[in-house]
PDB file as gemmi writes it, atoms N, CA and C in Angstrom:
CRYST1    1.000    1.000    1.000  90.00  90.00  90.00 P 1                      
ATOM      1  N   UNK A   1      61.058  19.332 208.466  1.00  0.00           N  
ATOM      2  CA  UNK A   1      60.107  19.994 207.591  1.00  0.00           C  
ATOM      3  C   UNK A   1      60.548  19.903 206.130  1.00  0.00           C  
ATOM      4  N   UNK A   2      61.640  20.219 206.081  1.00  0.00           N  
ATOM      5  CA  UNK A   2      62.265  20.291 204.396  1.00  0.00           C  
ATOM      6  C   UNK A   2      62.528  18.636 203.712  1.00  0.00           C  
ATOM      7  N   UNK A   3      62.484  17.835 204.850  1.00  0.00           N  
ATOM      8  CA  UNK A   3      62.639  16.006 204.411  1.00  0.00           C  
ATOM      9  C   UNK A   3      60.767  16.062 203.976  1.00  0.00           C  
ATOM     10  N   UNK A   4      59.648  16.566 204.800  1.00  0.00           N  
ATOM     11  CA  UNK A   4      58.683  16.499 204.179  1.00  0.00           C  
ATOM     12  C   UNK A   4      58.087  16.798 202.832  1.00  0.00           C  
ATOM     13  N   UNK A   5      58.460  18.446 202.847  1.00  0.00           N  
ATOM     14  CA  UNK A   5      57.939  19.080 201.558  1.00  0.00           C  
ATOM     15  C   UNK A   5      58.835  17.822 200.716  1.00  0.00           C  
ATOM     16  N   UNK A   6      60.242  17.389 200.659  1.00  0.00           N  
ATOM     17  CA  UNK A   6      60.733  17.052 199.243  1.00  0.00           C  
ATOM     18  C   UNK A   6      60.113  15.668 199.151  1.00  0.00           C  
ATOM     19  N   UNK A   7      59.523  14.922 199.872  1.00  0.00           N  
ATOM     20  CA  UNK A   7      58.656  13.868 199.668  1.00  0.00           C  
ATOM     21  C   UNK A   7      57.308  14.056 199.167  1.00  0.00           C  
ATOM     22  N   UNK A   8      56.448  15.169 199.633  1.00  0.00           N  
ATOM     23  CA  UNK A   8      55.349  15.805 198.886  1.00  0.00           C  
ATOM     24  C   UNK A   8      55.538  15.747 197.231  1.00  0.00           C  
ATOM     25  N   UNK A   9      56.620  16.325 196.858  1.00  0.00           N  
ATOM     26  CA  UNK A   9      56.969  16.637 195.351  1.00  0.00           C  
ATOM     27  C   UNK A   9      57.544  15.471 195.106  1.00  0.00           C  
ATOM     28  N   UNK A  10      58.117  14.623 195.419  1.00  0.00           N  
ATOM     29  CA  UNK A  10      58.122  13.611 194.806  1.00  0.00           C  
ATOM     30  C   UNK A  10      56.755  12.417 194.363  1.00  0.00           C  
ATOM     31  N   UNK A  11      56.104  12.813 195.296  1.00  0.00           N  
ATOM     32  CA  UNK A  11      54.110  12.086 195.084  1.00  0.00           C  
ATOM     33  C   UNK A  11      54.264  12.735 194.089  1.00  0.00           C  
ATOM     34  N   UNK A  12      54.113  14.255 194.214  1.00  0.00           N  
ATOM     35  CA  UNK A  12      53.152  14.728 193.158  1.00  0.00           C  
ATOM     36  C   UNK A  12      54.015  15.054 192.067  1.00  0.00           C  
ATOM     37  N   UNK A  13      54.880  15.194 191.649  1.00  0.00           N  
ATOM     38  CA  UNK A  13      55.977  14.543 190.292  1.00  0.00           C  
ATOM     39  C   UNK A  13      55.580  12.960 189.929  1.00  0.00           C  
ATOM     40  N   UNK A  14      55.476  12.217 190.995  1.00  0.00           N  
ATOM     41  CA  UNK A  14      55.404  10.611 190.099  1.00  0.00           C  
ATOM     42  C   UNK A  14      53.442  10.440 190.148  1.00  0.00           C  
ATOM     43  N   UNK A  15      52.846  11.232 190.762  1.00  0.00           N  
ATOM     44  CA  UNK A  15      51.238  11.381 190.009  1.00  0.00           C  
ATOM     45  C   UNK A  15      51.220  12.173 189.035  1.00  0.00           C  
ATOM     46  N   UNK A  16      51.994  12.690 188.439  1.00  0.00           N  
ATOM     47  CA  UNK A  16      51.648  13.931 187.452  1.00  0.00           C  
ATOM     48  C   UNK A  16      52.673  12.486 185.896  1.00  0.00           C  
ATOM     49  N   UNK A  17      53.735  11.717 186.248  1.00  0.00           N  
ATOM     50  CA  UNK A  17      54.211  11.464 185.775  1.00  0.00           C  
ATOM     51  C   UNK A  17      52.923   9.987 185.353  1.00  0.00           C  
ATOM     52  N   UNK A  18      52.648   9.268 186.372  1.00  0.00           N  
ATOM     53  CA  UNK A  18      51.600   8.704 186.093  1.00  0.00           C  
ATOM     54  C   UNK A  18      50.663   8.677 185.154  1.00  0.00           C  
ATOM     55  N   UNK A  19      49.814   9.798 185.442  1.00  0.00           N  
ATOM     56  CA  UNK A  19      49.004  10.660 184.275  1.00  0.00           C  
ATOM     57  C   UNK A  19      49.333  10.729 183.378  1.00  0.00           C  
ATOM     58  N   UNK A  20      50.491  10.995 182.831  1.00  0.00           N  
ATOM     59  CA  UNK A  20      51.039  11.157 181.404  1.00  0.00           C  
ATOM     60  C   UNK A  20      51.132   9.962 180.817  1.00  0.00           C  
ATOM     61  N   UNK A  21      51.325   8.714 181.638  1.00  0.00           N  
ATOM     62  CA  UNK A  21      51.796   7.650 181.016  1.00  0.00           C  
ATOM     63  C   UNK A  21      49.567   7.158 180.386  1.00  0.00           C  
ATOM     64  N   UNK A  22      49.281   7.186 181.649  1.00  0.00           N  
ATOM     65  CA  UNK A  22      48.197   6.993 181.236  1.00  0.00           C  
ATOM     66  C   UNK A  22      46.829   7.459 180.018  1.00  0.00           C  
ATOM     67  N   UNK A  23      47.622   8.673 179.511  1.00  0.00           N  
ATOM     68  CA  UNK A  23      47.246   9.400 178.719  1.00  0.00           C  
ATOM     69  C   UNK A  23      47.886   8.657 177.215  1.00  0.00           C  
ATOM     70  N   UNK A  24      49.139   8.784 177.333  1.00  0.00           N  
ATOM     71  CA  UNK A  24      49.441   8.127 176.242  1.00  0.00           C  
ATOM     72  C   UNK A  24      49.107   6.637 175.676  1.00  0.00           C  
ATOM     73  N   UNK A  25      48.946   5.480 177.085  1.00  0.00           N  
ATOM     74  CA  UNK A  25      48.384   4.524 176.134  1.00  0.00           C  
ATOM     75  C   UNK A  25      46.845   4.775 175.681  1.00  0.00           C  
ATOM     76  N   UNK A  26      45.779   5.468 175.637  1.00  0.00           N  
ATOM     77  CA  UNK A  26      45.153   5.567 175.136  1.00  0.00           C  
ATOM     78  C   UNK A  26      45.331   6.665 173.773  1.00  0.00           C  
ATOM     79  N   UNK A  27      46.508   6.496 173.043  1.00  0.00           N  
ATOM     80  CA  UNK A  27      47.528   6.738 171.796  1.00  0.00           C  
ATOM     81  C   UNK A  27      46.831   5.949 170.470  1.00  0.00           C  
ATOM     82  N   UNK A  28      46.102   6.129 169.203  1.00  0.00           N  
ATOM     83  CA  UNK A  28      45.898   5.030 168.247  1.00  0.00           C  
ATOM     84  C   UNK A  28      47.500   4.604 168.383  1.00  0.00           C  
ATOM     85  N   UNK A  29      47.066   3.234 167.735  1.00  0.00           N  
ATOM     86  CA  UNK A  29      48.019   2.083 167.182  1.00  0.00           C  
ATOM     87  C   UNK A  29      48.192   2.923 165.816  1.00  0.00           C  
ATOM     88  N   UNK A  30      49.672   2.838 165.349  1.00  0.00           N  
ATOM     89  CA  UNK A  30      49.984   3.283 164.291  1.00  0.00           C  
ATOM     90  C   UNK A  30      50.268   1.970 163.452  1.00  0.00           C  
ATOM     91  N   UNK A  31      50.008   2.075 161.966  1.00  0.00           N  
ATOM     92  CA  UNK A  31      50.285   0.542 161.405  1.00  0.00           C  
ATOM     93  C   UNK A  31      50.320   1.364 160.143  1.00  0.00           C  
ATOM     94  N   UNK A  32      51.213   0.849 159.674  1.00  0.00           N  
ATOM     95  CA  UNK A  32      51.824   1.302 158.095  1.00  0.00           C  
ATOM     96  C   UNK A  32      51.766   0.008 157.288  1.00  0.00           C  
ATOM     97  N   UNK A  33      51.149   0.057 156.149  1.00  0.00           N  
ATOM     98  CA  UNK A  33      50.466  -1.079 155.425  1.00  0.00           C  
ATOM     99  C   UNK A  33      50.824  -0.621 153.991  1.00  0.00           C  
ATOM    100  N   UNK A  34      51.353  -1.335 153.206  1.00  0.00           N  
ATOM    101  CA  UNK A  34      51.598  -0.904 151.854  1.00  0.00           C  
ATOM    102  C   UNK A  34      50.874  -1.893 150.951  1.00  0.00           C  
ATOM    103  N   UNK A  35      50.633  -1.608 149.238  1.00  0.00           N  
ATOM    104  CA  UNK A  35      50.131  -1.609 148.251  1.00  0.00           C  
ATOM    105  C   UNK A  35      51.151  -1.904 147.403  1.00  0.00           C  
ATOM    106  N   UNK A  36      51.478  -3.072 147.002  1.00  0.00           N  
ATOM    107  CA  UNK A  36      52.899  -3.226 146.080  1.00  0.00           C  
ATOM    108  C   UNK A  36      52.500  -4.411 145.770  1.00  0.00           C  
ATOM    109  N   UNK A  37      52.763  -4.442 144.030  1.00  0.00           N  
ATOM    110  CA  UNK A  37      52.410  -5.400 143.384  1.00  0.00           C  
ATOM    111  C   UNK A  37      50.817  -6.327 143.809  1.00  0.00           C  
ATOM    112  N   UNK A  38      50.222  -5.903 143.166  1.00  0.00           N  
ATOM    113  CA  UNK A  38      48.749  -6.427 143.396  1.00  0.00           C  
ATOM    114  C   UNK A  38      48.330  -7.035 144.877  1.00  0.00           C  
ATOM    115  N   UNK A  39      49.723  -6.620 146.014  1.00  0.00           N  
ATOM    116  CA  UNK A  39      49.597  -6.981 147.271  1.00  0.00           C  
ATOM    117  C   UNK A  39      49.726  -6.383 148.667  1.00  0.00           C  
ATOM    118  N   UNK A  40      48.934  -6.641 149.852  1.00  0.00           N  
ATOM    119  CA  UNK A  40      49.422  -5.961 151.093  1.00  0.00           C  
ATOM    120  C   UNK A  40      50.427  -6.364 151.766  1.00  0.00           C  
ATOM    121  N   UNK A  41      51.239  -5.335 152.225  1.00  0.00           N  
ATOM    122  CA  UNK A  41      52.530  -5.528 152.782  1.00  0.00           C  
ATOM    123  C   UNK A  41      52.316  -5.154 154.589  1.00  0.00           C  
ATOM    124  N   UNK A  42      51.912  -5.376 155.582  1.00  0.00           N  
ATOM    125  CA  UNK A  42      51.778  -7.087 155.465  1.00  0.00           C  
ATOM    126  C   UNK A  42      50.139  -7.373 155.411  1.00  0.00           C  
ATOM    127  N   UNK A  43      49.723  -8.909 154.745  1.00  0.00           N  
ATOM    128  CA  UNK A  43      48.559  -8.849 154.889  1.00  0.00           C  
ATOM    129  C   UNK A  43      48.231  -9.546 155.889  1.00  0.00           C  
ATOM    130  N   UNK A  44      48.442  -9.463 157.248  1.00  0.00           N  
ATOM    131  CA  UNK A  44      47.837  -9.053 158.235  1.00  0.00           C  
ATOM    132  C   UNK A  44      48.151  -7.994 159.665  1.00  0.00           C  
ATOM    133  N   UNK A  45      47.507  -7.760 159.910  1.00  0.00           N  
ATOM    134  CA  UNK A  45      47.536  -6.365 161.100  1.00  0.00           C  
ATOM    135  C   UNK A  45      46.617  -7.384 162.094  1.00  0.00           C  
ATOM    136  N   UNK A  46      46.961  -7.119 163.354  1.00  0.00           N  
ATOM    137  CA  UNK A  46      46.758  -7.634 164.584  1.00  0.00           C  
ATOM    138  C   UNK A  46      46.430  -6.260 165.295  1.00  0.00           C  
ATOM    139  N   UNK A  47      45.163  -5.804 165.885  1.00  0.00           N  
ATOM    140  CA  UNK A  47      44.664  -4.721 166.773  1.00  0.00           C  
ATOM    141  C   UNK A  47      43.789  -5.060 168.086  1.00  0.00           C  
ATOM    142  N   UNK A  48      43.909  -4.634 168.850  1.00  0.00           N  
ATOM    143  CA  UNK A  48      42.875  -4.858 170.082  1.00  0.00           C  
ATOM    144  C   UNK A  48      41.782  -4.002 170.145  1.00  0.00           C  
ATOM    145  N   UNK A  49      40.492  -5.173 170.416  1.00  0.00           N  
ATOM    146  CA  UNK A  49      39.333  -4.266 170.623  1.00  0.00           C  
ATOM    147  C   UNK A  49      38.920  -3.279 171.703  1.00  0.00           C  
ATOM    148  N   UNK A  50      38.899  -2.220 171.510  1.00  0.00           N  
ATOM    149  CA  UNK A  50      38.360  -0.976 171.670  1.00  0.00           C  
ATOM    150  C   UNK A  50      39.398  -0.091 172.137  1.00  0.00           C  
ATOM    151  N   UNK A  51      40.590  -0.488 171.183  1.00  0.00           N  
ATOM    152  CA  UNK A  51      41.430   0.456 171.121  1.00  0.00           C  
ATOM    153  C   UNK A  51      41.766   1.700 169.212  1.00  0.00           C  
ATOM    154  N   UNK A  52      42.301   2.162 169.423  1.00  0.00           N  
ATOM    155  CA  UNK A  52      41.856   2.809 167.894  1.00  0.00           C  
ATOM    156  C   UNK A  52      43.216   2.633 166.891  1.00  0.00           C  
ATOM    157  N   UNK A  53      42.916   2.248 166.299  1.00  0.00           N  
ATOM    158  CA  UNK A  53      43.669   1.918 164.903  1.00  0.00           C  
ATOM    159  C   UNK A  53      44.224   3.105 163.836  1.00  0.00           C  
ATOM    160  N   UNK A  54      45.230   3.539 163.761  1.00  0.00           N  
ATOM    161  CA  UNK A  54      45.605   4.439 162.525  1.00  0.00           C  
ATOM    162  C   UNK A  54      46.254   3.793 161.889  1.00  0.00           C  
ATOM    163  N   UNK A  55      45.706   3.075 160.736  1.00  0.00           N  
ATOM    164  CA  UNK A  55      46.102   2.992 159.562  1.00  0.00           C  
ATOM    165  C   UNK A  55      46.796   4.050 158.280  1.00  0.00           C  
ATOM    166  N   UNK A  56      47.867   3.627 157.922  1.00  0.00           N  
ATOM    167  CA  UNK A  56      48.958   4.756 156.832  1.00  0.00           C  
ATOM    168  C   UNK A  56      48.799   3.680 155.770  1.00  0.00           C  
ATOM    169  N   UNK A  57      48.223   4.218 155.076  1.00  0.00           N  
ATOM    170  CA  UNK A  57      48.196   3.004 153.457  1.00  0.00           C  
ATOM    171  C   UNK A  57      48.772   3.531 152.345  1.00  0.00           C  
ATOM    172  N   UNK A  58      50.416   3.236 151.790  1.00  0.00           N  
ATOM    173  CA  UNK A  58      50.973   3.419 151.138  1.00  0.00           C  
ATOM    174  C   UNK A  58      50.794   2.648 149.783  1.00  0.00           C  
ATOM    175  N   UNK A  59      50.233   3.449 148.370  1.00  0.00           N  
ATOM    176  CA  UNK A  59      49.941   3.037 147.413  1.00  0.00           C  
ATOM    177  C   UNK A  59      51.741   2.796 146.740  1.00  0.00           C  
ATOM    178  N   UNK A  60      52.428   2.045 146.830  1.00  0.00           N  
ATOM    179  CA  UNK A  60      53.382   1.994 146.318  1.00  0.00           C  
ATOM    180  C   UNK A  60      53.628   1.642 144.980  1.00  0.00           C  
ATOM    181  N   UNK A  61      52.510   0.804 144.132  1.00  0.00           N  
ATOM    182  CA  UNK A  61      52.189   0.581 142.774  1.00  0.00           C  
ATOM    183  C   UNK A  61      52.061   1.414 141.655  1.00  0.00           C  
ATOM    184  N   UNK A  62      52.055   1.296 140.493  1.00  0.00           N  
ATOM    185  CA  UNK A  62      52.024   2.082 139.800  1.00  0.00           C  
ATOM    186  C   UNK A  62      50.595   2.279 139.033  1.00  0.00           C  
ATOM    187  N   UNK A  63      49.655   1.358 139.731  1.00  0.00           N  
ATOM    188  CA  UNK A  63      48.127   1.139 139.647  1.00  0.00           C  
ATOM    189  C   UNK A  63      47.294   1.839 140.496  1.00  0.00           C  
ATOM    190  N   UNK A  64      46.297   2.365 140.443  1.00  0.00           N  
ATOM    191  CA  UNK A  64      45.403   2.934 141.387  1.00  0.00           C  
ATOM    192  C   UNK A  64      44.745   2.119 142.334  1.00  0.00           C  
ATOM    193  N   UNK A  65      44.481   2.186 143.757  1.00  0.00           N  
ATOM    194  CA  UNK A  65      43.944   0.832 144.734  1.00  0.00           C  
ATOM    195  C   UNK A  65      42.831   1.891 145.166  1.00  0.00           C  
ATOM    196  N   UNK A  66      42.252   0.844 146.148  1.00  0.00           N  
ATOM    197  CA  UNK A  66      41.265   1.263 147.133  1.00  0.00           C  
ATOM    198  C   UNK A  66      41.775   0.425 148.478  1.00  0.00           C  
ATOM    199  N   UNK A  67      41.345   0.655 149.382  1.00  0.00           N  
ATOM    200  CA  UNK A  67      41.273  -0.320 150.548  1.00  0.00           C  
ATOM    201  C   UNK A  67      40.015  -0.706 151.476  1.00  0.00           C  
ATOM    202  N   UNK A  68      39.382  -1.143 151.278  1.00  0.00           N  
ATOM    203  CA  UNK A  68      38.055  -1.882 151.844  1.00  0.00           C  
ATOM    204  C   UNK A  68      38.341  -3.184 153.406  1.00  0.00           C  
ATOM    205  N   UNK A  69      37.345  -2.128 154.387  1.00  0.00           N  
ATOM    206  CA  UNK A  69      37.526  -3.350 155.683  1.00  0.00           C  
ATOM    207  C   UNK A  69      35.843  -3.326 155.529  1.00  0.00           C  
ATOM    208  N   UNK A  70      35.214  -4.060 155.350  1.00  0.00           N  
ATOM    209  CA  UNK A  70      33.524  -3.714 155.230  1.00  0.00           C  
ATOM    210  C   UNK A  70      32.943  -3.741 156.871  1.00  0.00           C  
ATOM    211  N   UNK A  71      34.126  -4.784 157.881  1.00  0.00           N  
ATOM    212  CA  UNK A  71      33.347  -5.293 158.933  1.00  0.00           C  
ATOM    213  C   UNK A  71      33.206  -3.959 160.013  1.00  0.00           C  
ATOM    214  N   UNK A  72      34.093  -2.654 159.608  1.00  0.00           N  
ATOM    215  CA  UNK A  72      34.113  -1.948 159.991  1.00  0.00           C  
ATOM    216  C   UNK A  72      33.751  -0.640 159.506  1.00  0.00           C  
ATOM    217  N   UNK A  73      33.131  -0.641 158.181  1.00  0.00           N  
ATOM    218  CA  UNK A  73      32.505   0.127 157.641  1.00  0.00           C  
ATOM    219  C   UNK A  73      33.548   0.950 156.834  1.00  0.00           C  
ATOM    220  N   UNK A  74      34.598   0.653 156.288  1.00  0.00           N  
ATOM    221  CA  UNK A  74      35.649   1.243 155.695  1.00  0.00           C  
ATOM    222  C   UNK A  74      36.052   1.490 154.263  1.00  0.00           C  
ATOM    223  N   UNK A  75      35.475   2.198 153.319  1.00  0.00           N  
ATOM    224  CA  UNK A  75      35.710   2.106 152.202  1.00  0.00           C  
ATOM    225  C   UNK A  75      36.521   3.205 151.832  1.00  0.00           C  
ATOM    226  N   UNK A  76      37.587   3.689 151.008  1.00  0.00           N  
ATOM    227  CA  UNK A  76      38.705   4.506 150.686  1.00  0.00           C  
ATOM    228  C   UNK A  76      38.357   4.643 149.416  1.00  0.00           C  
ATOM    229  N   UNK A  77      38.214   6.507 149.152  1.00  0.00           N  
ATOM    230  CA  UNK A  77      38.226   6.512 147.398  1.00  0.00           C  
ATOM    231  C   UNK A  77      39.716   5.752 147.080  1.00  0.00           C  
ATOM    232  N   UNK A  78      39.209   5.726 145.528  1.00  0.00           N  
ATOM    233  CA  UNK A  78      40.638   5.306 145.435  1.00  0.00           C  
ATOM    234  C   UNK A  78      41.356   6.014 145.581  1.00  0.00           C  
ATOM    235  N   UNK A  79      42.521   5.683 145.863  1.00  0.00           N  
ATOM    236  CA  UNK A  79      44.254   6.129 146.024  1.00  0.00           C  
ATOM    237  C   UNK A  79      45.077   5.777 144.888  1.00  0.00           C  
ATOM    238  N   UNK A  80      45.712   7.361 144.259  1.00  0.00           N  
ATOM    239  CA  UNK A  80      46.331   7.376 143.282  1.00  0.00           C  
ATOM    240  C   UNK A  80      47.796   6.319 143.580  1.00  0.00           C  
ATOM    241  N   UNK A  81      48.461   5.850 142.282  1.00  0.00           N  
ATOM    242  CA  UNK A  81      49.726   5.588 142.746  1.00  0.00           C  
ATOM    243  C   UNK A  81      50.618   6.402 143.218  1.00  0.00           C  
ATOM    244  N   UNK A  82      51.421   6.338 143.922  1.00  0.00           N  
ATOM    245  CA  UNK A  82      52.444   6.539 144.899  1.00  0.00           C  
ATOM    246  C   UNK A  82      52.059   7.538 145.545  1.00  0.00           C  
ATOM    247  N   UNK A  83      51.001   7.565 146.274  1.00  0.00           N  
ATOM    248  CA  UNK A  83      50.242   8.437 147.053  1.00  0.00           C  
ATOM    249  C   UNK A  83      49.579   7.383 148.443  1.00  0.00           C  
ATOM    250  N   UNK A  84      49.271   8.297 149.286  1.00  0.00           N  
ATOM    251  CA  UNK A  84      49.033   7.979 150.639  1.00  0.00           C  
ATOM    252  C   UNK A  84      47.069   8.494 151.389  1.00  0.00           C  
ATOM    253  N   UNK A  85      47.410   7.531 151.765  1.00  0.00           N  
ATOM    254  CA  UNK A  85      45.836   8.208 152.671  1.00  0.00           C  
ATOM    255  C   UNK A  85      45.852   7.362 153.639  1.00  0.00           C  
ATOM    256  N   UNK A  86      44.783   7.559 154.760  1.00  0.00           N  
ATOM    257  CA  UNK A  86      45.168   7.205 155.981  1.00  0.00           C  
ATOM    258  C   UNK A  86      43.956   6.590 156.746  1.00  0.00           C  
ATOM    259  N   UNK A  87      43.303   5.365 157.350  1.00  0.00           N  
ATOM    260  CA  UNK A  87      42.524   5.471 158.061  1.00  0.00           C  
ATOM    261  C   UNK A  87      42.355   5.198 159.643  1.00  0.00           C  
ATOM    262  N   UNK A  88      41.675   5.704 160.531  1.00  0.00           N  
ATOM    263  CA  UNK A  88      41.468   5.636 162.095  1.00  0.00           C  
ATOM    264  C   UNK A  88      40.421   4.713 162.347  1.00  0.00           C  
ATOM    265  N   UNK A  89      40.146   4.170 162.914  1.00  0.00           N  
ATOM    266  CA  UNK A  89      38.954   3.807 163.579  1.00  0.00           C  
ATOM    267  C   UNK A  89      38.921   2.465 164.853  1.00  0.00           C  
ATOM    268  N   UNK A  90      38.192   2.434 165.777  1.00  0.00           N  
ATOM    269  CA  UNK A  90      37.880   1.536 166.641  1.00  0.00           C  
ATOM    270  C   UNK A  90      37.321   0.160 166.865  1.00  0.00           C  
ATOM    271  N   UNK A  91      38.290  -0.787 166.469  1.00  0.00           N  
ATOM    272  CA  UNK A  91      37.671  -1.729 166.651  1.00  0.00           C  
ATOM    273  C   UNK A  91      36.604  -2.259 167.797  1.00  0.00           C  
ATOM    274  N   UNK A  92      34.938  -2.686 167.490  1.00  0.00           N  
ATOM    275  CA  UNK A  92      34.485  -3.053 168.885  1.00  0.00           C  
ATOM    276  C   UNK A  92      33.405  -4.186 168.810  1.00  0.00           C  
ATOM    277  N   UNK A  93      34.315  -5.377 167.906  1.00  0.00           N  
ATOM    278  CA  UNK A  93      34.328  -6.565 168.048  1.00  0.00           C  
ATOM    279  C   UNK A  93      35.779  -7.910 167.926  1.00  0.00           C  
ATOM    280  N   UNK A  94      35.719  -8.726 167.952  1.00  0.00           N  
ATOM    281  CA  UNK A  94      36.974  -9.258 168.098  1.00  0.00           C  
ATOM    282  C   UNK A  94      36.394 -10.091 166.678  1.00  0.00           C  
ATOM    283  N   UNK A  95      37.928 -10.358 166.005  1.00  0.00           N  
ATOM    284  CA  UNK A  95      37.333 -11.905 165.090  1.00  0.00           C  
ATOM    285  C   UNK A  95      38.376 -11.388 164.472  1.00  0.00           C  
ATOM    286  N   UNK A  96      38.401 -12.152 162.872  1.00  0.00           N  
ATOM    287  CA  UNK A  96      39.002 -12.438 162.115  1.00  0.00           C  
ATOM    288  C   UNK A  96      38.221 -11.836 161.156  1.00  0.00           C  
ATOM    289  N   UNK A  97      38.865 -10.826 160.179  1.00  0.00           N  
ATOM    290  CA  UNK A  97      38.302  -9.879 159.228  1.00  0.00           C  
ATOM    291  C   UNK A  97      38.879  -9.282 157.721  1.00  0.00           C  
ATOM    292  N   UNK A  98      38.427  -9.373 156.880  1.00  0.00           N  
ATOM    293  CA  UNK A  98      39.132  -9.634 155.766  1.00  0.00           C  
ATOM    294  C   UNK A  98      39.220  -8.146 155.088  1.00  0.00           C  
ATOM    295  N   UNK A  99      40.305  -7.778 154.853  1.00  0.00           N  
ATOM    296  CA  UNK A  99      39.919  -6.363 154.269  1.00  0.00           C  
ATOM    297  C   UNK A  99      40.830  -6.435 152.641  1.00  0.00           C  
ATOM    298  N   UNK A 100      40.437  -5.958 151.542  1.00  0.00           N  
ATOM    299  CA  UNK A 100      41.323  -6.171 150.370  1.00  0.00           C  
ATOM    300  C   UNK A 100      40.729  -4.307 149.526  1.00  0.00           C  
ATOM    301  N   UNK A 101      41.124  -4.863 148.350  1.00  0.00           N  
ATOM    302  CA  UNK A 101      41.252  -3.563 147.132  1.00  0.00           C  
ATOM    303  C   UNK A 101      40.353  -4.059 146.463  1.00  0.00           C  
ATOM    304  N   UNK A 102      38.974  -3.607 146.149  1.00  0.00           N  
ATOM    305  CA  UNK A 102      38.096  -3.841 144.788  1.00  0.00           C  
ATOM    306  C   UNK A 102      38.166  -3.213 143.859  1.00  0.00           C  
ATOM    307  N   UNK A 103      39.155  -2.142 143.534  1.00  0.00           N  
ATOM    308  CA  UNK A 103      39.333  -1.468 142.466  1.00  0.00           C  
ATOM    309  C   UNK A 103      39.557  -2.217 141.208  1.00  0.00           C  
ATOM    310  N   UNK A 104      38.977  -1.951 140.146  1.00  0.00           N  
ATOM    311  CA  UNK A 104      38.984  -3.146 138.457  1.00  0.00           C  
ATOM    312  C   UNK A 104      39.093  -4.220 139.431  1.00  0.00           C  
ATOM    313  N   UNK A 105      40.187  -5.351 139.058  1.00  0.00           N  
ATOM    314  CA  UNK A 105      40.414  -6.841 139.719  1.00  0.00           C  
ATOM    315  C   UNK A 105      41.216  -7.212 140.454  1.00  0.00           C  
ATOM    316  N   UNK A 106      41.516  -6.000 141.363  1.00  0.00           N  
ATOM    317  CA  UNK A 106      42.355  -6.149 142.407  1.00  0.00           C  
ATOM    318  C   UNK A 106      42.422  -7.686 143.493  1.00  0.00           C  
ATOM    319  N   UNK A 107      41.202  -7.512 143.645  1.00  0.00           N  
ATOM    320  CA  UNK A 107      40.746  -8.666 144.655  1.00  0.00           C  
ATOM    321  C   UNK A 107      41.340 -10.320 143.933  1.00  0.00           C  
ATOM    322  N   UNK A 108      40.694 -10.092 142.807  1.00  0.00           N  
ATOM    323  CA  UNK A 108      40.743 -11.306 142.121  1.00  0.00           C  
ATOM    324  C   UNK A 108      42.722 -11.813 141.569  1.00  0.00           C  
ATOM    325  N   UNK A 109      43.489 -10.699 141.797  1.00  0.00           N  
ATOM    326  CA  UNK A 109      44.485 -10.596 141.543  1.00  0.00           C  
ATOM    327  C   UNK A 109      45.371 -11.399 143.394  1.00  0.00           C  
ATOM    328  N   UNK A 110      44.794 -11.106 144.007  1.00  0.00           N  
ATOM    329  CA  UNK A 110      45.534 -11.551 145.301  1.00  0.00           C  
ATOM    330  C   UNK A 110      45.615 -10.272 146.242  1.00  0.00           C  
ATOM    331  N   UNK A 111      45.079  -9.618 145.753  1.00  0.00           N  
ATOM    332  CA  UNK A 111      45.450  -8.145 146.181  1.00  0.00           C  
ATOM    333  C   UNK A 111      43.803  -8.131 148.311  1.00  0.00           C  
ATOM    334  N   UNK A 112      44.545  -8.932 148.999  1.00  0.00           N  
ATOM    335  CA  UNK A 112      43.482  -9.310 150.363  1.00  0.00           C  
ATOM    336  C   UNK A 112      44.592  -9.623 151.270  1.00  0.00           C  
ATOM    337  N   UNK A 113      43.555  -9.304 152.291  1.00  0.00           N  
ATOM    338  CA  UNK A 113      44.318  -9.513 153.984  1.00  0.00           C  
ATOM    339  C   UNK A 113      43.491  -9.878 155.048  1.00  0.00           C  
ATOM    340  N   UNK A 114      44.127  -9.897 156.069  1.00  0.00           N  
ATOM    341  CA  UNK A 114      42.924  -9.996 157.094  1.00  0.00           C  
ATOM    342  C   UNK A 114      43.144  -9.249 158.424  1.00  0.00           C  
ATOM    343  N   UNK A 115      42.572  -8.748 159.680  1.00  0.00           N  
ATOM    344  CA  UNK A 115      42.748  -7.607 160.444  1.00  0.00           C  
ATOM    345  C   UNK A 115      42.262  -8.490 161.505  1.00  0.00           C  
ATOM    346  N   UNK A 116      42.769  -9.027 162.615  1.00  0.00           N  
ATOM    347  CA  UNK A 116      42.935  -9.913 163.574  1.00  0.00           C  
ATOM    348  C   UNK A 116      42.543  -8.930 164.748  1.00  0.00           C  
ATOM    349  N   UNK A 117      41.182  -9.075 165.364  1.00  0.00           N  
ATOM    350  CA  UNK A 117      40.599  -7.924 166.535  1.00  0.00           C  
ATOM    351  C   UNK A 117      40.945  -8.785 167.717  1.00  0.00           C  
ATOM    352  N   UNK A 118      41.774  -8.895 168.720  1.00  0.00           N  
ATOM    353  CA  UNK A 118      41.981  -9.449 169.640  1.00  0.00           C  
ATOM    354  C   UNK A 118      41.250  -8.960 170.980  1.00  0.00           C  
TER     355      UNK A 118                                                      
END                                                                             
């Protein structure tokens, strides 16, 4: 009887342990992306579709940015220098996608990337 029950709790310890795991990969992707010198650090991010994206966008410049993904509907007031803001969202198409800074001539400066939806 007592070889049973401790096999019971071991199911239901490694289903309960299960669950947890399964909970967590549906976790956003964390991706820390910086703003330094008229450029993204890195400019590109690799995400899978229809999983969710948290973006940390570190203005590290001493210029004011924005960050623009349009294919995903993403526009950021601007962001002061050495200040932070953050965006989430779900990718739920795949491709190749260009996201940069239109703030004054950011863009035109080199200041672009691209966001790879796998």
């Amino acid at each position: 009887m007592w070889c049973l029950s401790g096999v019971i709790r071991i199911v239901l310890v490694a289903g309960i342990l299960f669950l947890g795991c399964e909970q967590q990969s549906g976790m956003a992707k964390s991706i820390a992306l910086r703003q330094y010198h008229f450029r993204f650090l890195p400019d590109r991010i690799v995400v899978k579709r229809g999983e969710s994206a948290h973006i940390i966008i570190s203005n590290d410049d001493d210029e004011v940015h924005n960050f623009i993904l349009p294919a995903f509907y993403i526009f950021t007031s601007p962001i002061p220098a050495r200040k932070k803001t953050y965006v989430e969202f779900t990718p739920d198409k795949a491709g190749i996608f260009p996201f940069y800074s239109d703030h004054s001539d950011d863009k035109e400066r080199g200041m672009v990337g691209k966001i790879l939806v796998q």
